[in-house]
SERO-4910 file (N, C-alpha, C, O; in steps of 0.05 Angstrom, whole numbers):
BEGIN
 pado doro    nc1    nc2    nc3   cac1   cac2   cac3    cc1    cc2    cc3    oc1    oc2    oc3
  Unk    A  -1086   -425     25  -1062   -410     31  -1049   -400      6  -1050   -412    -16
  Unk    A  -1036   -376     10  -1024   -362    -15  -1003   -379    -32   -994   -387    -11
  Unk    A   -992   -388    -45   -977   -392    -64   -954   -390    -53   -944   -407    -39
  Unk    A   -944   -366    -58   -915   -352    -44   -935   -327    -31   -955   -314    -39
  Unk    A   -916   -330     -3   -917   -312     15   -892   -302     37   -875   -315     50
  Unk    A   -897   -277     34   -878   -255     49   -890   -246     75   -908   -229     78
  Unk    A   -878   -260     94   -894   -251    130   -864   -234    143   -844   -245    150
  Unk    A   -869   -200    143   -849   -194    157   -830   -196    150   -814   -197    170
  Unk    A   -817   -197    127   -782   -207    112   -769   -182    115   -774   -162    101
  Unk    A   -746   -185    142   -737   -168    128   -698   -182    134   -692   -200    149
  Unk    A   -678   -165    114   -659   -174    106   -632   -160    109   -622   -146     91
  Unk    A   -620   -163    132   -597   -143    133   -570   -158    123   -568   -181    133
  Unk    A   -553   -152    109   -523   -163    102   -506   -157    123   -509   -138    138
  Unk    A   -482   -180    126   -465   -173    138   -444   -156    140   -429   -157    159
  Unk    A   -442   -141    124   -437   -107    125   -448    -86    144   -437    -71    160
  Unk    A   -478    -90    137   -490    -71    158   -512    -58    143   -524    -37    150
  Unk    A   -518    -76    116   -534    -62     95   -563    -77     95   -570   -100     93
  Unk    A   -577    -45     98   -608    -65    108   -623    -66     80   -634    -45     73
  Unk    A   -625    -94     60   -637    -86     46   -675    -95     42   -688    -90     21
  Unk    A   -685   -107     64   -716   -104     61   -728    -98     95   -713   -107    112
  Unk    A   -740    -92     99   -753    -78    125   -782    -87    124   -802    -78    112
  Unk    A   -778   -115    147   -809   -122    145   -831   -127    125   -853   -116    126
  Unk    A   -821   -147    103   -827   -131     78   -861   -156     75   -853   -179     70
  Unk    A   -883   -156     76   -905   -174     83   -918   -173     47   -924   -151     38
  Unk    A   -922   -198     32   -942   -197      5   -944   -221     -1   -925   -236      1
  Unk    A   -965   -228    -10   -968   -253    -25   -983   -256    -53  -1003   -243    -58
  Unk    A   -968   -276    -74   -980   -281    -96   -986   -315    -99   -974   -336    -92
  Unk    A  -1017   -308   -117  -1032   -333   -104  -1015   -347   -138   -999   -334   -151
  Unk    A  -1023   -376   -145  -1009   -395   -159  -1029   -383   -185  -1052   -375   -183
  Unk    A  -1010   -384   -209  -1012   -377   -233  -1011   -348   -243  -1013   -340   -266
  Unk    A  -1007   -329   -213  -1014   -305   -220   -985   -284   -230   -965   -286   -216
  Unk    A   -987   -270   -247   -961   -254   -251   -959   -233   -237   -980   -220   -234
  Unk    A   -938   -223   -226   -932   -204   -204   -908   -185   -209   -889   -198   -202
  Unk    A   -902   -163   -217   -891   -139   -218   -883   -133   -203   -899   -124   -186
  Unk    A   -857   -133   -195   -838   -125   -164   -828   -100   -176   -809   -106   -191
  Unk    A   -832    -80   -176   -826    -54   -190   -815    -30   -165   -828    -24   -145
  Unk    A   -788    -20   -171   -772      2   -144   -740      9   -163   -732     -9   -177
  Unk    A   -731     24   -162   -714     39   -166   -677     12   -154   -678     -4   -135
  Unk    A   -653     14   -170   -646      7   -162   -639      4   -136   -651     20   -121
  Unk    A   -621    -12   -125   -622    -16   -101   -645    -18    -70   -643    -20    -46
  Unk    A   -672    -18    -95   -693    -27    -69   -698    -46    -53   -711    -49    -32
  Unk    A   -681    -65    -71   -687    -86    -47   -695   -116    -76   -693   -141    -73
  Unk    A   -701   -102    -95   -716   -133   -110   -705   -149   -113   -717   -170   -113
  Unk    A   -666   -151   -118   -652   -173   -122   -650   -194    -93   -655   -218    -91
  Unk    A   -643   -175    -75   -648   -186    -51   -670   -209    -45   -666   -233    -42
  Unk    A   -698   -192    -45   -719   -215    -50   -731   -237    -62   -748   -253    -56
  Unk    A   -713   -230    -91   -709   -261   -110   -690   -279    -95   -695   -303    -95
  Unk    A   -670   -269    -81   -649   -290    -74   -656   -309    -59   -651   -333    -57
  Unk    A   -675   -286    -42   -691   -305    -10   -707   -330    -19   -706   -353    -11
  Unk    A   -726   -316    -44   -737   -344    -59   -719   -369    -58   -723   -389    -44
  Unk    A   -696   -362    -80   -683   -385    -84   -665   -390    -74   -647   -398    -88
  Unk    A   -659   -388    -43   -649   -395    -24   -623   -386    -29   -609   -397    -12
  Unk    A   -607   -369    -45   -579   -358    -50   -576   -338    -16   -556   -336     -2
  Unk    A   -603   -326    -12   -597   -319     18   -610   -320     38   -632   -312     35
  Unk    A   -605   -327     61   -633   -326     82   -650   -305     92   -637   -284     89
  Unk    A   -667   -300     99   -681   -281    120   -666   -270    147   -643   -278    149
  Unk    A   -671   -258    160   -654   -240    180   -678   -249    196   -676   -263    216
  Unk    A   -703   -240    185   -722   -241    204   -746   -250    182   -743   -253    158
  Unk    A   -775   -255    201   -794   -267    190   -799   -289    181   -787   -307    193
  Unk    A   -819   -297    158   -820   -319    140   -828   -314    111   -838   -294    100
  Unk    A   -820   -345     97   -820   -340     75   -835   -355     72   -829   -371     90
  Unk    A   -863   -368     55   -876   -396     53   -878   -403     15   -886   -388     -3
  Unk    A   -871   -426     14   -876   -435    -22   -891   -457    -16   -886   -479     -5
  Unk    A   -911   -446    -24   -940   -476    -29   -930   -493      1   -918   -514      3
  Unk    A   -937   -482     13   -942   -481     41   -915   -498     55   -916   -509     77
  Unk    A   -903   -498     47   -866   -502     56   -850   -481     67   -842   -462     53
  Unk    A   -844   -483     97   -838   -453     99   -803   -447     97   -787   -452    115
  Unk    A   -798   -438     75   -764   -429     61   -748   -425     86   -724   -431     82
  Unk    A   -752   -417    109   -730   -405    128   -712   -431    141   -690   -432    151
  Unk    A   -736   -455    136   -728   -478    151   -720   -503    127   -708   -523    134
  Unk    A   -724   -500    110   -707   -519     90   -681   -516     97   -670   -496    105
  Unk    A   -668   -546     94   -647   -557     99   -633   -554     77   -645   -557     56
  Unk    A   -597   -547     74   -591   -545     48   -598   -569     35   -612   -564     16
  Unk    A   -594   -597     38   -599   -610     20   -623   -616     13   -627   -636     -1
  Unk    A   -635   -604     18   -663   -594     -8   -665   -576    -25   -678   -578    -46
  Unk    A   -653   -557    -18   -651   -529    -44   -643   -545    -62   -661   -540    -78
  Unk    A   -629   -563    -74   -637   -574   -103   -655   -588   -119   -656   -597   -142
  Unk    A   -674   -588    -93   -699   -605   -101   -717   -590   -106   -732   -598   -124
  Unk    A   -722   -558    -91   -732   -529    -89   -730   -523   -120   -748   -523   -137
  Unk    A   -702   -519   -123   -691   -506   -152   -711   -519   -172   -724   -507   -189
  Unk    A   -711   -540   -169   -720   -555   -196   -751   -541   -211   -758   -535   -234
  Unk    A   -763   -538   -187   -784   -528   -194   -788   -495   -203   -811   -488   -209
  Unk    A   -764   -474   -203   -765   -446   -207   -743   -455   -240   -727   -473   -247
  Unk    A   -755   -432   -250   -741   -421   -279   -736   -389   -274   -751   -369   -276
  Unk    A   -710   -393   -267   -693   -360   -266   -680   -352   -296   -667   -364   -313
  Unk    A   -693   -323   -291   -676   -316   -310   -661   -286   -292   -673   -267   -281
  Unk    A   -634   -291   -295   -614   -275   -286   -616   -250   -296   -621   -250   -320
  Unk    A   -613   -221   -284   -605   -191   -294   -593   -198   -320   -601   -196   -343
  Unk    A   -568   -207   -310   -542   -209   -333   -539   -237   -349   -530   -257   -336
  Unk    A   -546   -240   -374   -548   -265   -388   -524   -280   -382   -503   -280   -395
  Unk    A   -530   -294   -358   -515   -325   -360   -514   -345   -376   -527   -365   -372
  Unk    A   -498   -343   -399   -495   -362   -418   -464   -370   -421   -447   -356   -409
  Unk    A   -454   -396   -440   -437   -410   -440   -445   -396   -470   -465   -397   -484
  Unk    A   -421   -382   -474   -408   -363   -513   -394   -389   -523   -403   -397   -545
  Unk    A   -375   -403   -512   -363   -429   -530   -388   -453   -539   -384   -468   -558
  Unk    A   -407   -455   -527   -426   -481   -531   -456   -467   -550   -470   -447   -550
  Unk    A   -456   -496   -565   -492   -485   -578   -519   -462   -568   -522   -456   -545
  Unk    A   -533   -453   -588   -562   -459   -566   -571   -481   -561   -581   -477   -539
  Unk    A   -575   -501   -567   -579   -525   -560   -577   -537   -546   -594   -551   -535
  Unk    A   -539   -534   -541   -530   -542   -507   -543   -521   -485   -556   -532   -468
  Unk    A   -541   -493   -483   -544   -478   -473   -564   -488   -453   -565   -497   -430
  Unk    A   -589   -477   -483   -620   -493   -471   -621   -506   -444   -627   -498   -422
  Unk    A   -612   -534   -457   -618   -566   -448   -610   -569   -422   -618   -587   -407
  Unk    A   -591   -545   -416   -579   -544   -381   -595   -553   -364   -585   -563   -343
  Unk    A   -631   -552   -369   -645   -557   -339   -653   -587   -331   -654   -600   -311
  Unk    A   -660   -590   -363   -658   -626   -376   -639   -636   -372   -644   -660   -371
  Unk    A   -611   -630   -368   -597   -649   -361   -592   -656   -333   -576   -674   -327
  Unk    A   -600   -646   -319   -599   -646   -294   -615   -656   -278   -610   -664   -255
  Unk    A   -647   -657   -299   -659   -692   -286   -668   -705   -300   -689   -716   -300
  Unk    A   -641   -706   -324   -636   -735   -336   -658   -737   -345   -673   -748   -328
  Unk    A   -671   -730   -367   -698   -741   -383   -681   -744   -411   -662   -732   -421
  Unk    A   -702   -776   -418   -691   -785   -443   -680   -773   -461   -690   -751   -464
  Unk    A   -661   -777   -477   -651   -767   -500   -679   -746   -529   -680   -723   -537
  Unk    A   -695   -775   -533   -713   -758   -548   -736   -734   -530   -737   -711   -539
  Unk    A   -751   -741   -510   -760   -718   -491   -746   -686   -488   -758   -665   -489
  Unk    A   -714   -691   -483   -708   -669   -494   -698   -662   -522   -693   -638   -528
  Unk    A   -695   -677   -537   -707   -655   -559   -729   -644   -566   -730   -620   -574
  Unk    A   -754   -660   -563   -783   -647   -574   -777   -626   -553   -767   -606   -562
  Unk    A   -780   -626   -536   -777   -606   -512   -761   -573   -520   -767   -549   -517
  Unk    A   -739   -588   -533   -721   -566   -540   -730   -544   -566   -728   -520   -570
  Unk    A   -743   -577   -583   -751   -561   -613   -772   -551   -604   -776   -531   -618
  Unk    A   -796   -553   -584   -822   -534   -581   -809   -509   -572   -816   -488   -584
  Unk    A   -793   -508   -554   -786   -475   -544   -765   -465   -563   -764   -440   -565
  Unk    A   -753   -475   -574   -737   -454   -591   -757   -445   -619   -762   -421   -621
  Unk    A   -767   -462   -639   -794   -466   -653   -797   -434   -641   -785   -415   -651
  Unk    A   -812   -431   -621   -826   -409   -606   -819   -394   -605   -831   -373   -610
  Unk    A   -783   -394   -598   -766   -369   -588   -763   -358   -619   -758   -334   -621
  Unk    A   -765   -374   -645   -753   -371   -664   -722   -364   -672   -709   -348   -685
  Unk    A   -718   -389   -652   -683   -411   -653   -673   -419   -665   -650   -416   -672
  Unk    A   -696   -437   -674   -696   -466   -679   -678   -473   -703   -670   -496   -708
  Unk    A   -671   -452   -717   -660   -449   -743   -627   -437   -737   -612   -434   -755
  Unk    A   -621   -432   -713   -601   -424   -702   -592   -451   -673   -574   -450   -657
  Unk    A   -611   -467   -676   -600   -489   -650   -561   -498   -651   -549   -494   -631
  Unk    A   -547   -509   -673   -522   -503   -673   -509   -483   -681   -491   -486   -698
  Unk    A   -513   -461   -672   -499   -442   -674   -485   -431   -651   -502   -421   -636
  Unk    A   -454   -426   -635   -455   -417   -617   -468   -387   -610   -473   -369   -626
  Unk    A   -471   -388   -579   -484   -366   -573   -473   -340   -573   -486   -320   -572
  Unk    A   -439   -343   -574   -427   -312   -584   -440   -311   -609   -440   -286   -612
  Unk    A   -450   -320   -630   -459   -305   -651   -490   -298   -655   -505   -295   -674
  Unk    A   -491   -298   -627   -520   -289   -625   -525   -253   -620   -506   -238   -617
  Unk    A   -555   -245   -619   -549   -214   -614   -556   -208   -585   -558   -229   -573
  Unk    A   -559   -190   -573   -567   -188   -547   -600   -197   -530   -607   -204   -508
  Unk    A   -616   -189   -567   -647   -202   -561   -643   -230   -563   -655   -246   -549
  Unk    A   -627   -236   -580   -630   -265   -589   -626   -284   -563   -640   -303   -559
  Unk    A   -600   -276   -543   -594   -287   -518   -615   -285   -495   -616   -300   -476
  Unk    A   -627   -269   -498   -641   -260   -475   -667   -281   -476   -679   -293   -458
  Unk    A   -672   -281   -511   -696   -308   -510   -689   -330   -509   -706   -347   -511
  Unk    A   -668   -337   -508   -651   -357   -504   -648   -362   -476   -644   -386   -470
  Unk    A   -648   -343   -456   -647   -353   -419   -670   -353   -419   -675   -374   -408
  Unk    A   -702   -339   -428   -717   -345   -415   -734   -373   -434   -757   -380   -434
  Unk    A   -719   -381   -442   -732   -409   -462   -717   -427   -440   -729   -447   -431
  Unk    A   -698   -422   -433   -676   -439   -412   -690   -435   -386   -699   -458   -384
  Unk    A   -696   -428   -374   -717   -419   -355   -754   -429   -353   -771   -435   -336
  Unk    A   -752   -428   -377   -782   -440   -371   -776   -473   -391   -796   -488   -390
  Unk    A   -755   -484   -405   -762   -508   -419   -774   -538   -396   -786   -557   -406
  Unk    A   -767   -535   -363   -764   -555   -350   -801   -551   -343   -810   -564   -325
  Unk    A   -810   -542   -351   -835   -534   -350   -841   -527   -305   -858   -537   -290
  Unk    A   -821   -511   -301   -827   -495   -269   -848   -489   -266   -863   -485   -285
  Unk    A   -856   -485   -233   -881   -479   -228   -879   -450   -218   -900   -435   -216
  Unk    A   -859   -442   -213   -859   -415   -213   -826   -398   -231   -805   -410   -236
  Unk    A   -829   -371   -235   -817   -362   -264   -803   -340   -250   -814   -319   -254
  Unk    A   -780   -340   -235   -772   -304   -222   -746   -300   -251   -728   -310   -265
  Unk    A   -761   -279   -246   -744   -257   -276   -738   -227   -257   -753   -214   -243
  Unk    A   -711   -226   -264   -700   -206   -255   -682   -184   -279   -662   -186   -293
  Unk    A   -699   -167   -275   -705   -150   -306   -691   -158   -334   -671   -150   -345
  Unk    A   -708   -178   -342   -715   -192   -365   -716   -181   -387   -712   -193   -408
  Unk    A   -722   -151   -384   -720   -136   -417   -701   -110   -418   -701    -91   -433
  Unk    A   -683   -117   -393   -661    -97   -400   -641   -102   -419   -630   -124   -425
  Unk    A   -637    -72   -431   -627    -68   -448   -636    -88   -475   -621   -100   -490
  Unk    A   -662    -88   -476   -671    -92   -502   -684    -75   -516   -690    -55   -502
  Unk    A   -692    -72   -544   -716    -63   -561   -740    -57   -554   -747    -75   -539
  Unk    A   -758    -38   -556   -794    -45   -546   -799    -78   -561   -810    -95   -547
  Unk    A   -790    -83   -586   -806   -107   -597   -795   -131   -575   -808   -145   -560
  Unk    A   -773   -130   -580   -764   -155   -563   -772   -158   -528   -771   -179   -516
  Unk    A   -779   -137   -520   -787   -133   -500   -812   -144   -489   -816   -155   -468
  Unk    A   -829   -138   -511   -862   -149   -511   -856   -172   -527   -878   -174   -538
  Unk    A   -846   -185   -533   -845   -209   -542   -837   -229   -516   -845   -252   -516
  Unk    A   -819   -218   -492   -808   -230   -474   -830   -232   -453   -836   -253   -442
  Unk    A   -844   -205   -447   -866   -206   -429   -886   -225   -444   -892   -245   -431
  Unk    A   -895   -223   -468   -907   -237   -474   -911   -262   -474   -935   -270   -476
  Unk    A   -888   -284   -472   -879   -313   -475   -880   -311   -445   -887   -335   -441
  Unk    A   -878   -300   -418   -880   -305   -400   -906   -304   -383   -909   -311   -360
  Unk    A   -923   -294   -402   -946   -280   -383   -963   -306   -401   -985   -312   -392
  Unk    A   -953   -324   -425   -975   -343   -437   -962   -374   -429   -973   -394   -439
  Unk    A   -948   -376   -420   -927   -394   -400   -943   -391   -377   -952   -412   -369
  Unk    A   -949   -370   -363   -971   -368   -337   -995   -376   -342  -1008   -390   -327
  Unk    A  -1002   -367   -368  -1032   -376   -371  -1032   -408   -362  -1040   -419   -341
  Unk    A  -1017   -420   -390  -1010   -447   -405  -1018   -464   -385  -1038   -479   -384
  Unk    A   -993   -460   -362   -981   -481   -343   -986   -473   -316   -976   -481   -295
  Unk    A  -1004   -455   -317  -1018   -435   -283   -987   -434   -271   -981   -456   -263
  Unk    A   -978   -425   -270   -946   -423   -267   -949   -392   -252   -961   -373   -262
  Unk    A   -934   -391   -226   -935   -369   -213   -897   -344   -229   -873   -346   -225
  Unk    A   -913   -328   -244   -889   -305   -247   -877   -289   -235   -891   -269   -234
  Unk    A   -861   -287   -227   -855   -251   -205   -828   -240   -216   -804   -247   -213
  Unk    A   -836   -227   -226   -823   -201   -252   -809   -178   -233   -826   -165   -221
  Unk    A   -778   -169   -228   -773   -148   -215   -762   -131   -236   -746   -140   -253
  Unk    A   -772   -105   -237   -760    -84   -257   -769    -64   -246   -786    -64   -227
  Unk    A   -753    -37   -262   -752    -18   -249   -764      0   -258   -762     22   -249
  Unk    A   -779     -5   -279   -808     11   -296   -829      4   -288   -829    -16   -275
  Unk    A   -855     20   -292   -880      5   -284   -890      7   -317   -914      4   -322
  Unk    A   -874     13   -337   -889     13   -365   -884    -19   -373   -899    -30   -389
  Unk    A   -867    -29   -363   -877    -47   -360   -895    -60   -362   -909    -66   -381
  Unk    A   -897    -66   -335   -924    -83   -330   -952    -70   -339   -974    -80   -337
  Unk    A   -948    -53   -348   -976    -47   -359   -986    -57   -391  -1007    -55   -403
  Unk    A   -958    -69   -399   -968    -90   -422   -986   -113   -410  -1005   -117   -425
  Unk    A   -987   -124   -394   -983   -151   -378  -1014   -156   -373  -1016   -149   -349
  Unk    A  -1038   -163   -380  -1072   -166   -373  -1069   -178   -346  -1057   -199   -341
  Unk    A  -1085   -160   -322  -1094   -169   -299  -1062   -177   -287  -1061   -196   -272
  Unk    A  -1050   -169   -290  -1020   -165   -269  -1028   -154   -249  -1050   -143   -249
  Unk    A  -1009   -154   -227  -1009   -141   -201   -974   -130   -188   -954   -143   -183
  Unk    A   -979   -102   -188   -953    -89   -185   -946    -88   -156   -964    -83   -141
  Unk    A   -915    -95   -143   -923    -95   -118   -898    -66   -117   -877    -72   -129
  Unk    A   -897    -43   -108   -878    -24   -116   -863    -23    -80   -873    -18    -58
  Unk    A   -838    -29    -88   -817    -23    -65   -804      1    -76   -800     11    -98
  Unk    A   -796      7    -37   -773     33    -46   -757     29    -16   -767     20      4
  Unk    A   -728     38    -20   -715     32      4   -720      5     20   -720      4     45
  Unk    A   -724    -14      5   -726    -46     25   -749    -42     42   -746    -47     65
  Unk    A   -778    -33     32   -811    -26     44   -825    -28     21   -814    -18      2
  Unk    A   -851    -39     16   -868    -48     11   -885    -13      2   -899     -4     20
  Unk    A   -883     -3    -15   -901     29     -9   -924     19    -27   -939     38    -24
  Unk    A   -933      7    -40   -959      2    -58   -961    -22    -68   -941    -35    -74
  Unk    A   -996    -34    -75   -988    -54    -91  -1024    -41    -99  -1041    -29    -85
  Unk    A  -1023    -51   -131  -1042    -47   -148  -1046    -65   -172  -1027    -77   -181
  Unk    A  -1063    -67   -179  -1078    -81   -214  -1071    -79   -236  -1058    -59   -237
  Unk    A  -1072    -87   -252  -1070    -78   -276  -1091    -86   -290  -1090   -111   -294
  Unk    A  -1116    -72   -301  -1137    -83   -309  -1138    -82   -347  -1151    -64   -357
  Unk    A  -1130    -93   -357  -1126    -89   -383  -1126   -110   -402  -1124   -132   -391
  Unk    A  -1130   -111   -432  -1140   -142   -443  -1111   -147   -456  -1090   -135   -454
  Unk    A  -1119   -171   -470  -1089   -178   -473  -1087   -173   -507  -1066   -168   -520
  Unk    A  -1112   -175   -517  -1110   -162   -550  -1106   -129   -545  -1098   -119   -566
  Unk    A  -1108   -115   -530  -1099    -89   -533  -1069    -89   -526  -1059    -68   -533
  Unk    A  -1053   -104   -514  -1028   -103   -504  -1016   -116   -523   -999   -103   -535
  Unk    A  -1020   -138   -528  -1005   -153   -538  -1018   -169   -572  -1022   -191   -580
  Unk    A  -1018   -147   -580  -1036   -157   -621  -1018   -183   -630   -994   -187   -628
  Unk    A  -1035   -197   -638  -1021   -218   -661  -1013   -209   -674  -1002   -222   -692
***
């Protein structure tokens, strides 16, 4: 059975705003996936359904063969544990460290004092932090924060990674540096990705990705990306 799967989702608000229409896809475990549509198509919507912020109207939702429509709230914090979000808009704490920032996912199931640090110093090390760990995060720059949520996002080591456009308003470098740490985080830890943005230049950095393209809350294409990862992504 698929990994995550989409049977029929579709999602109306209580307004009167329909934002997915029957919407059917599945991505199998470890694989990275490209939710690519114009604003308002529907992609924030369909991250939320993931992480239970909203329900289905209609259909089903299945995670490693658990079906989401019927979880009880008091399991969505047991759900959570296992996803690394990274938010549109950098959710960070400006008065506290990177350090503290980080550690947010570690503290929450309580692993030893030294575990999270090695923990902390491998992903910042990576993010190239590590030399900025007490520093607060207002004196960081906009790239600097952004590798900063998705180090916060993947440190609890999740089995799946939803990023909701992850390289907005960044640089090309910082950009492929971000796809990059996420797409070798997939390799790493077979860790399922699902990437929503509203480019497909994108994903065409990304080796053996799969684009699933919405428009108006519908499903209009999904395709490959057949490409190596030394042509995308050079040492």
């Amino acid at each position: 059975m698929s990994f995550l799967l989409f049977e029929k989702v579709s999602k109306v608000y209580r307004n009167g705003v329909r934002a997915l229409h029957e919407v059917s896809f599945e991505i199998q475990e470890g694989e990275m996936v490209f939710l690519i549509g114009p604003t308002g198509a529907g992609k924030t919507s369909l991250l939320k359904l993931v992480t239970l912020e909203e329900r289905p109207t209609s259909g089903e939702i299945w995670l490693d063969g658990c079906c989401l429509n019927h979880l009880g709230d008091h399991r969505i914090p047991i759900l959570r544990r296992n996803l690394g979000i990274v938010f549109q808009d950098q959710v960070v704490v400006p008065y506290r460290s990177v350090y503290e920032n980080l550690i947010v996912p570690l503290e929450v199931l309580r692993l030893p004092r030294k575990v999270v640090y090695l923990l902390a110093k491998d992903i910042l090390s990576s993010l190239g932090l590590w030399h900025k760990r007490q520093h607060l995060v207002s004196e960081l720059s906009g790239g600097e924060r952004q590798k900063l949520c998705i180090g916060r996002a993947l440190i609890h080591r999740p089995r799946i990674v939803l990023a909701d456009e992850p390289t907005k308003n960044l640089d090309s470098e910082t950009s492929r540096f971000v796809l990059r740490m996420l797409y070798e985080y997939s390799l790493e830890h077979r860790a399922t990705v699902l990437v929503a943005t509203h480019t497909h230049r994108l994903a065409r950095l990304v080796p053996d990705s799969r684009c699933v393209f919405i428009k108006e809350g519908r499903i209009v294409g999904i395709t490959r990306n057949h490409t190596s990862m030394e042509s995308k992504f050079p040492s």
